[in-house]
C-alpha positions in Angstrom: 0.0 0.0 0.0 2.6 2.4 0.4 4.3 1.9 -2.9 0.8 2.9 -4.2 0.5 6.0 -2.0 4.3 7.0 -2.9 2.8 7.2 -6.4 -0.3 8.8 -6.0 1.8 11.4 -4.4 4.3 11.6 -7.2 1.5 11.7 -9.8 -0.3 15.0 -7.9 3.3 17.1 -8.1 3.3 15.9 -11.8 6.5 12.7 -11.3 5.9 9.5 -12.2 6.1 6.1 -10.1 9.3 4.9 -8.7 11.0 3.4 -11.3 11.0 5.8 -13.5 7.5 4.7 -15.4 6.3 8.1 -16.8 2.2 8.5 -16.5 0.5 10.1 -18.9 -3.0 11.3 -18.6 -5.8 10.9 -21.0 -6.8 14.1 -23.8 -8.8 16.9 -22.2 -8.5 15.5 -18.4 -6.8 16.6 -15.4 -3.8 15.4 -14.5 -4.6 13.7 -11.0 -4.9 10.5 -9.8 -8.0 8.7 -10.8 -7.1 9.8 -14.7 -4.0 7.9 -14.6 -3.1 5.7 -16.7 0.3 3.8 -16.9 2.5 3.1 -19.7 3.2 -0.2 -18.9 1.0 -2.9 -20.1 1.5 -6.6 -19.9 4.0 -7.7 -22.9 2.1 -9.9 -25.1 3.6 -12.9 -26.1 4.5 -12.9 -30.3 1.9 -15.3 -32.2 4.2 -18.5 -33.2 3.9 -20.1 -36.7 5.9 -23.0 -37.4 4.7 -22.4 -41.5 3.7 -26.4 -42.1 2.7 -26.8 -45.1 2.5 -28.9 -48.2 5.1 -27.4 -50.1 7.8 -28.4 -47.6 7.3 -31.9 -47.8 9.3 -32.4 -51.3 12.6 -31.2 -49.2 12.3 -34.3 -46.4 15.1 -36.7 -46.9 14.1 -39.5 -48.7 14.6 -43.3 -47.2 14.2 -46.3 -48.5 11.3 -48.5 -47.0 13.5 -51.2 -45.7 11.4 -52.1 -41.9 13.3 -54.5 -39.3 11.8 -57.9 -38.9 11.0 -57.4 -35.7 8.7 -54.5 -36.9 5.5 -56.6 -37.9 4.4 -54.3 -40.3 1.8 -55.9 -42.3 1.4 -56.3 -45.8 -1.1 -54.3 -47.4 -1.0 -55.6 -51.1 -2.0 -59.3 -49.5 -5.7 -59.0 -50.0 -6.0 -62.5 -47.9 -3.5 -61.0 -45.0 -6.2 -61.3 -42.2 -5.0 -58.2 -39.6 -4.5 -56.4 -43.2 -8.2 -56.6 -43.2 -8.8 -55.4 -39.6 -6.4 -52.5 -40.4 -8.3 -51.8 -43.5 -11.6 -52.1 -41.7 -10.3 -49.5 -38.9 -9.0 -46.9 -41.7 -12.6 -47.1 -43.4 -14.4 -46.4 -40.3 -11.9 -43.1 -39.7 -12.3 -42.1 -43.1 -16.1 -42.0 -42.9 -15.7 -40.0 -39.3 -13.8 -38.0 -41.6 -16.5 -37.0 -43.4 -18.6 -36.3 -40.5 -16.6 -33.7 -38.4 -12.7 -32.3 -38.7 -10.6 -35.4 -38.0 -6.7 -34.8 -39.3 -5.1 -35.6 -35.9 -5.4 -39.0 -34.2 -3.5 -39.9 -31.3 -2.8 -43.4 -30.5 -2.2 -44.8 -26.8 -2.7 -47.6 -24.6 -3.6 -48.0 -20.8 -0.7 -49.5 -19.6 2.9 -50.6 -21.9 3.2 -53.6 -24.5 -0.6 -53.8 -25.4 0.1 -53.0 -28.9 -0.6 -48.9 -29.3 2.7 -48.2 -31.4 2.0 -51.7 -33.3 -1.7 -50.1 -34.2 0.1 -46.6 -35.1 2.4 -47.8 -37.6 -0.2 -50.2 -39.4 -2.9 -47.6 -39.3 -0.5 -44.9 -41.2 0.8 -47.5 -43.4 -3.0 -48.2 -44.5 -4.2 -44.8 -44.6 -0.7 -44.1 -47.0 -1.7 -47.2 -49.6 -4.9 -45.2 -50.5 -2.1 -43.1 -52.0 -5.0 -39.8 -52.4 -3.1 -37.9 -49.8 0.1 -37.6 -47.6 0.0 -39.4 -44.4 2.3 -38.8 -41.2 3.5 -40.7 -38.3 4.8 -39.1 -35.6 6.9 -40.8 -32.6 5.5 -38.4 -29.6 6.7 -41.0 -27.3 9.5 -39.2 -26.4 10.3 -41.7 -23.8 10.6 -44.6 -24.9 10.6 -44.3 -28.7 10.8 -47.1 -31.2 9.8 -46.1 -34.9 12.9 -45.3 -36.3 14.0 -48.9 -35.2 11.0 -50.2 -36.9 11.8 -48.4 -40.2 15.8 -48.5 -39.6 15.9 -45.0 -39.9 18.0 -42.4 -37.8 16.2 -40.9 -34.4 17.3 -37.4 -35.2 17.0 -34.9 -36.5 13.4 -35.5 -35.2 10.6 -33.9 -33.1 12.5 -32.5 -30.5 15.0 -30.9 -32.9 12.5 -29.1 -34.6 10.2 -27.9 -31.2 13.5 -26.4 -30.2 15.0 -24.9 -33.3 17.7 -27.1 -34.4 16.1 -28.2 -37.4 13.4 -27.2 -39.9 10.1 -29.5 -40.2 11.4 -30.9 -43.6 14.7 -31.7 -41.8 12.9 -33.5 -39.1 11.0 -35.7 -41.9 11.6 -38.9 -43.6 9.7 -39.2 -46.7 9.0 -43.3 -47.0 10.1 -44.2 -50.7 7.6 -45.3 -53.1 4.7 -44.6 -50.3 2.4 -41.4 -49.3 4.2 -42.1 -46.0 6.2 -39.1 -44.2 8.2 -40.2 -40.6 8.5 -38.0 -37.9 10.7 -39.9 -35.5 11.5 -38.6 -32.0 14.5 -36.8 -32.5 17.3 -36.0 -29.9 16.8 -37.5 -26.3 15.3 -34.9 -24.0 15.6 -34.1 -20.1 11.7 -33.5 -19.5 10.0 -34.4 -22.5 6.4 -33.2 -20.8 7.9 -29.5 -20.4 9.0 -29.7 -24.2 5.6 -31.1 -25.1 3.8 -28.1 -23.5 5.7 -25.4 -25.3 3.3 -23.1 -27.4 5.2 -24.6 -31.0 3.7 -28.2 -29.9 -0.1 -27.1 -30.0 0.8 -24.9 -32.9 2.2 -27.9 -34.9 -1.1 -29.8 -34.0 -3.1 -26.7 -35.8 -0.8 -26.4 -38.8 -0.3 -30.3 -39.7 -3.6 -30.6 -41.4 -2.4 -27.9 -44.2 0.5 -30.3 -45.3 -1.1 -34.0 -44.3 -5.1 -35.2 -44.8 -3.8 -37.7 -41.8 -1.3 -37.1 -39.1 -1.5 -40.5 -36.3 0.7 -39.8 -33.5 2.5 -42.8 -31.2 2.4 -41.3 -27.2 3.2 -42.7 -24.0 0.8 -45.2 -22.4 -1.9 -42.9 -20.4 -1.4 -44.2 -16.8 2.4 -44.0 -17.0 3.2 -40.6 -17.6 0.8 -37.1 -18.2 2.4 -37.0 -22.1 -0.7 -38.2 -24.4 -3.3 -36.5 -21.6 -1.3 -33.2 -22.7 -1.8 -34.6 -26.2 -5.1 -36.1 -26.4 -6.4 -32.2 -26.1 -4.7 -30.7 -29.0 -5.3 -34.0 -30.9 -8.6 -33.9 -33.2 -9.4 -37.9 -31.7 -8.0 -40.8 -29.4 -7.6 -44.1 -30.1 -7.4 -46.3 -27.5 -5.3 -49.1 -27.9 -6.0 -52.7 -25.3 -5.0 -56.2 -25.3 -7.0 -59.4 -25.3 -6.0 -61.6 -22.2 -3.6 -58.2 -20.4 -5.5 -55.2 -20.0 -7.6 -55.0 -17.2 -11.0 -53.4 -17.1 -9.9 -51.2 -14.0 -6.7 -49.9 -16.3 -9.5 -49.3 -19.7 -11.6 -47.2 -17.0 -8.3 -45.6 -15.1 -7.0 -44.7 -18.7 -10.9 -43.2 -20.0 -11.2 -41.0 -17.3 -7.8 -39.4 -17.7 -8.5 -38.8 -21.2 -12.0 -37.0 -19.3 -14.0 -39.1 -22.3 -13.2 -35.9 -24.6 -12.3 -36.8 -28.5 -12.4 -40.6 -28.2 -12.9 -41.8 -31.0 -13.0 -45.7 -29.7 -11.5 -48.6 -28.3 -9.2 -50.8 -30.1 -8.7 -54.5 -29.0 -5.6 -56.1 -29.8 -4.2 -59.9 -29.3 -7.1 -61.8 -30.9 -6.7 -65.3 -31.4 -5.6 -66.2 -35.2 -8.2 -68.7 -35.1 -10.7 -66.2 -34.6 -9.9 -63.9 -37.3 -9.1 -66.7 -39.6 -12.7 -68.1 -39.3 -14.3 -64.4 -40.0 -12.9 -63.8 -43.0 -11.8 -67.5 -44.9 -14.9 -68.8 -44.6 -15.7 -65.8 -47.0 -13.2 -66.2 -49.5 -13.0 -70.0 -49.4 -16.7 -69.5 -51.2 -16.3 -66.6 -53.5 -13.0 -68.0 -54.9 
């Protein structure tokens, strides 16, 4: 209170405050203290634009698609490759939601680790890029632990983290899969806090911007109950997929994880770790009498 008096004081013998801020008073009023206003607003914050956009993508470096065996990456051109068909079957049902509401931006998670979220990632950008009507990219946001450059034998950086903090352009930080409407985004240089880098204003900004360059972005994240990563994500994300597996996941962790995610942008559930049996007897039956 008496800083404010020492001013009010000032202002009446025609000073200004105590550091030196001049007042000024407003056209055609007196110069005392209930006309004063002071030059010294609140800085706003410059707008960030990261400038994604189609263009760019012809300057990623371009690798050839060679994936590790350990990868499982399914084969899409196999028309009898049963979990080709479920992957198929999950990319038609996005691309009709598609036409229903804006959906570019579809993060993919899991309760709890190894119930199949980055093996659901991978094979639903792989079969939204054989459509081949518009770029697709998948992005390792699982700055953690991340695995899809080993899966596509590609270098970790540059990558995500080397673009949010301005050691690389976004074409730098992109592999552009050969011979596929497939663009990588792996995880880039290993961070200290990886949720602090994830909250930075460039990270909802990329979110905004990715649909001007890709018609599909599908994001790999943390498992929900582990860290607060894909919460942060899930709300700059257009839709959630939630990823669980048959025989592991328990029905506490599914309700743990969907109330995390506050039940906002889900766009389902999906179930992974089917018996072979099972899927082999929905669709053979099928082709065993139309063939």
């Amino acid at each position: 209170m008496s800083r404010v008096h020492d001013a009010l004081r000032r202002a009446e013998n025609g000073g200004g405050l105590e550091d030196g801020t001049p007042l000024t008073t407003l056209p055609g009023e007196s110069r005392g203290p209930e006309f004063l206003k002071v030059n010294n607003s609140p800085a706003q914050l410059p707008p960030v634009r990261l400038n994604v956009h189609a263009g760019m993508l012809a300057d990623a470096p371009l690798v050839e698609f060679q994936p590790a065996p350990e990868s499982h990456l399914l084969d899409l051109n196999n028309s009898h490759d049963t979990p080709a068909e479920e992957f198929r079957t999950l990319r038609t049902r996005l691309n009709h939601l598609q036409t229903l509401q804006p959906l570019h931006t579809v993060l993919v998670t899991s309760p709890s680790p190894a119930e199949g979220k980055t093996f659901t990632a991978v094979n639903l950008a792989l079969a939204q890029a054989h459509l081949a009507e518009s770029s697709v990219l998948l992005a390792d946001f699982d700055l953690r632990r991340p695995i899809i450059h080993n899966l596509f034998q590609v270098e970790r950086a540059p990558g995500l983290s080397d673009f949010l903090t301005g050691q690389c352009s976004f074409a730098q930080s992109l592999r552009r899969i050969e011979g596929r409407n497939l663009y990588l985004l792996p995880a880039g240089s290993p961070v200290k806090n990886p949720l602090e880098l994830l909250n930075m204003r460039q990270s909802k900004v990329l979110f905004e911007e990715l649909p001007r360059a890709f018609n599909w972005a599908i994001f790999d994240t943390p498992p929900l109950l582990f860290s607060a990563d894909a919460n942060l994500l899930a709300t700059l994300a257009d839709g959630t997929i939630l990823v669980v597996k048959i025989g592991s996941t328990t029905f506490d962790n599914v309700t743990r994880a969907m109330q995390s995610l506050c039940e906002n942008n889900v766009l389902g559930i999906v179930a992974n770790g089917a018996r072979a049996s099972e899927l082999y007897n929905k669709y053979t039956y099928y082709y065993s009498k139309t063939e």
